[in-house]
C-alpha positions as CSV (number, residue, x, y, z in Angstrom):
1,X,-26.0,-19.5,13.2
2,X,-24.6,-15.8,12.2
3,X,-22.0,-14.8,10.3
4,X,-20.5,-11.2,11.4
5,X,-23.7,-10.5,13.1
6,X,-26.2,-11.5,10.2
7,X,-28.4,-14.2,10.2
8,X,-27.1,-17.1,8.0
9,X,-29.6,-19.8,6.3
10,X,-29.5,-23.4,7.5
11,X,-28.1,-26.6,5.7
12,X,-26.5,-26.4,2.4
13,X,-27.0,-22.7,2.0
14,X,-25.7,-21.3,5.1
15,X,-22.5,-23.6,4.1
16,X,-22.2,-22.2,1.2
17,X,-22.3,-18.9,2.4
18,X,-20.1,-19.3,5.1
19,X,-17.5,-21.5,2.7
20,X,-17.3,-17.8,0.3
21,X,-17.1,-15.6,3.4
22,X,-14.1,-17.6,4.8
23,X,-12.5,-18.0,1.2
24,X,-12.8,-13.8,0.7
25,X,-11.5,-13.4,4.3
26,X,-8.6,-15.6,3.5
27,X,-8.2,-13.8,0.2
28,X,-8.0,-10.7,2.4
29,X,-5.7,-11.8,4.4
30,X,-3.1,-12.5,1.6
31,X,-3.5,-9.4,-0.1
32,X,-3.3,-7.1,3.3
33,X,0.0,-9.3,4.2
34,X,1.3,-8.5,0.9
35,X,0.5,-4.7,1.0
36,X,2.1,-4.8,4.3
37,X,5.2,-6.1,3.4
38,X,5.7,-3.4,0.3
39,X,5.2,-0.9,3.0
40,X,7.7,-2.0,5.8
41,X,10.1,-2.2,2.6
42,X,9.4,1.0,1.5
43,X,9.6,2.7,5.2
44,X,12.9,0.7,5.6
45,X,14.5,2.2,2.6
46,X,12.9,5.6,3.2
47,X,14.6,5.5,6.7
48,X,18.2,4.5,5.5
49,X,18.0,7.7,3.1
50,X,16.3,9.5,5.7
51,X,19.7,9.0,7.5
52,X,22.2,9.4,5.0
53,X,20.7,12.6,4.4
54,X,20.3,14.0,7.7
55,X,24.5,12.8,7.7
56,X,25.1,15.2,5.3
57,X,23.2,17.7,6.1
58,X,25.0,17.8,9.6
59,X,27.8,17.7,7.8
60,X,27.3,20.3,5.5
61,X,26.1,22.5,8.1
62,X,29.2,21.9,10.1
63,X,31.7,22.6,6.8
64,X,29.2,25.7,6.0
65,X,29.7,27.3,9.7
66,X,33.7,27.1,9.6
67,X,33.7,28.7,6.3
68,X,31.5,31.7,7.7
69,X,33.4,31.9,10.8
70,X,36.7,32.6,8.3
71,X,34.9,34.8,6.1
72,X,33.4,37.1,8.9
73,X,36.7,36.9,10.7
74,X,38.3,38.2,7.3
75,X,35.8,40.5,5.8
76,X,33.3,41.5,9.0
77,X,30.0,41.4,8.8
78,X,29.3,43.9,7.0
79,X,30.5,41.5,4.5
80,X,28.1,38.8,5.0
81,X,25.9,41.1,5.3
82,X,26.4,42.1,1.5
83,X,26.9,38.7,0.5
84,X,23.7,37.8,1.2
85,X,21.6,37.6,-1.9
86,X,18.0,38.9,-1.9
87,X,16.3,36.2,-3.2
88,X,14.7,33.1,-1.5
89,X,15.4,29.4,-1.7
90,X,12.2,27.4,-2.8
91,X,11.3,23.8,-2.4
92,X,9.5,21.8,-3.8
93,X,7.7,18.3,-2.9
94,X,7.1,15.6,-5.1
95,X,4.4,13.1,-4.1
96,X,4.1,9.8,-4.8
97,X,1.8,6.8,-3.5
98,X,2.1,2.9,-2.6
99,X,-0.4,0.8,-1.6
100,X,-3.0,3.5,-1.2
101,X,-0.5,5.8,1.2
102,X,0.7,9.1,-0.4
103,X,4.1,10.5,0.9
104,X,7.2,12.6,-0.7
105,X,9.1,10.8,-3.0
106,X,11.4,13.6,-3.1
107,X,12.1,17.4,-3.5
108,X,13.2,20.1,-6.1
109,X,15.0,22.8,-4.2
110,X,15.7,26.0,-5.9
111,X,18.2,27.9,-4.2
112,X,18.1,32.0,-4.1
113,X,19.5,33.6,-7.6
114,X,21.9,36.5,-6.9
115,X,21.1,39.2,-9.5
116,X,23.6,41.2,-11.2
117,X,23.1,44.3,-9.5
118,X,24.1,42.4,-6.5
119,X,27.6,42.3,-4.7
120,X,29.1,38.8,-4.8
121,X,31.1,37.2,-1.8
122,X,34.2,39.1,-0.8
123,X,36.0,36.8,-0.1
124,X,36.9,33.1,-1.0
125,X,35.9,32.0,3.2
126,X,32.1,33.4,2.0
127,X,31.7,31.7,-1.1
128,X,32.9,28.7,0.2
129,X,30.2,29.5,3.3
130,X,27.2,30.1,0.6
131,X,28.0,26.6,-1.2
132,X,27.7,24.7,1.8
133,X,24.7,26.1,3.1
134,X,23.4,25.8,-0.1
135,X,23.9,22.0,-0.2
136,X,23.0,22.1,3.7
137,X,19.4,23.4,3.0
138,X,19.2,20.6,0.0
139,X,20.1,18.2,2.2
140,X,17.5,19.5,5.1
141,X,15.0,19.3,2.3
142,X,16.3,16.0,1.4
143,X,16.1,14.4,5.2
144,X,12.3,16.4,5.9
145,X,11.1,14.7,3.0
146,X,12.2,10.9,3.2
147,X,11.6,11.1,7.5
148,X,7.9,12.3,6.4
149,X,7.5,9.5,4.2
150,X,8.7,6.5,6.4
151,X,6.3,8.1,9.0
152,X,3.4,8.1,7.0
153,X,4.4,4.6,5.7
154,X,4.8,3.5,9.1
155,X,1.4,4.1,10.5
156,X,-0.5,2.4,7.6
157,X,1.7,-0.1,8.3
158,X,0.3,-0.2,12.1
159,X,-3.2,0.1,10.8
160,X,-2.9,-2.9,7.8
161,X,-0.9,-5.0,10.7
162,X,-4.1,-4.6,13.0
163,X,-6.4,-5.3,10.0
164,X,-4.2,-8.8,9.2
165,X,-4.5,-9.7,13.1
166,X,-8.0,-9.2,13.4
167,X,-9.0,-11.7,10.3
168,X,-6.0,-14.3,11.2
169,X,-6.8,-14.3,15.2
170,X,-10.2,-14.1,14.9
171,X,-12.8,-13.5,12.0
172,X,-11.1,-16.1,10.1
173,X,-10.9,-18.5,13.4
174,X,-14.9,-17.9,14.1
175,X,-16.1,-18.7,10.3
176,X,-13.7,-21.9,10.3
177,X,-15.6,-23.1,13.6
178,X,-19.5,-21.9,11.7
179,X,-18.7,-23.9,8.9
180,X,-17.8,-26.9,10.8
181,X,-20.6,-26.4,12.6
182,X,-23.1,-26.3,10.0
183,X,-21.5,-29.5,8.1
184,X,-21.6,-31.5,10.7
185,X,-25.2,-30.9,11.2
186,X,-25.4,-31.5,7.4
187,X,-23.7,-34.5,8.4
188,X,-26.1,-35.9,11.3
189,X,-29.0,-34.7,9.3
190,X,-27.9,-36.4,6.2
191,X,-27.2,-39.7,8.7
192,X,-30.8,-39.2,10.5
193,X,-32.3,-38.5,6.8
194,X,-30.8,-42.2,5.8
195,X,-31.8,-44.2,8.9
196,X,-35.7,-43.0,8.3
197,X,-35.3,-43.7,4.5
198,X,-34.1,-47.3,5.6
199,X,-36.7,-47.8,8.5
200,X,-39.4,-46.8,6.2
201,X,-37.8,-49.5,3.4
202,X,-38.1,-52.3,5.5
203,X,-41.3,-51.4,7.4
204,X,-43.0,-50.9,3.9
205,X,-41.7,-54.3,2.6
206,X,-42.8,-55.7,5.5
């Protein structure tokens, strides 16, 4: 008899052994199913907001390139040129972890601070133009972050449903049929054990 490739001791023993082994694979089992259904959840929700942002971030972009197409058209580009502020945006993740699986659970976006010395938009078309890039690029931000996550999420789900199909199909399965095995040699043994006991009663009486 072995039991995942170990040798496993005969009669009472090797049942008990095999009785913990299929209780912990069980136990297994349950928790893995568990963890895997907080993670399809969690991808799920990070895939709706995945969406809704990548929705407005089209749609920001879209609102943000009529706006620059007026102001150009209105001011040249010399104008956007100017309007353009010398600093940079920055972004920032945030990281969070379920079940084991770190992802972004979101991001701080910093967008570039015009300085004083600066010229601002010249006209109403460019302003309107920098806001909506501005929320654009959050939104960008917004849609990276949450796609990332479900796609992290995703693959330890794989992995953790793989796991759960391996003990249910088969590891589980196998020590089900060991342990029935070894009691019902526990049984005949026990049954052989009892005729000899009663042979030997009636022979010694005799």
């Amino acid at each position: 008899m072995s039991e995942h490739g170990r040798r496993v001791p005969a009669g009472r023993a090797g049942r008990l052994r095999l009785r913990h082994s299929l209780a912990t694979a069980l136990r297994g089992a349950d928790l893995l199913e568990r963890k895997l259904r907080l993670l399809l959840d969690r991808e799920r929700a990070e895939r709706r907001a995945a969406e809704e942002a990548g929705r407005v971030w089209r749609e920001r972009l879209a609102d943000a390139e009529s706006w620059l197409v007026r102001g150009v058209l209105l001011g040249g580009e010399r104008a956007l040129a100017e309007a353009v502020p010398a600093d940079q945006a920055s972004v920032e993740v945030r990281w969070d972890a379920l079940m084991g699986v770190r992802h972004p659970a979101g991001v701080a976006w910093t967008g570039p601070v015009r300085s004083p010395a600066e010229p601002t938009p010249s006209n109403t078309a460019l302003a309107h133009a920098e806001t909506a890039y501005r929320a654009a690029v959050r939104a960008a931000a917004d849609h990276a972050a949450h796609r990332s996550a479900a796609e992290l999420l995703a693959a330890e789900a794989a992995r953790t449903r793989q796991r759960v199909r391996a003990l249910r199909r088969h590891w589980i399965p196998r020590l089900r049929g060991e342990v029935a095995a070894v009691e019902l040699a526990l049984e005949e043994a026990e049954h052989e054990e009892a005729v000899r006991r009663r042979w030997a009663a009636t022979h010694g009486a005799a």
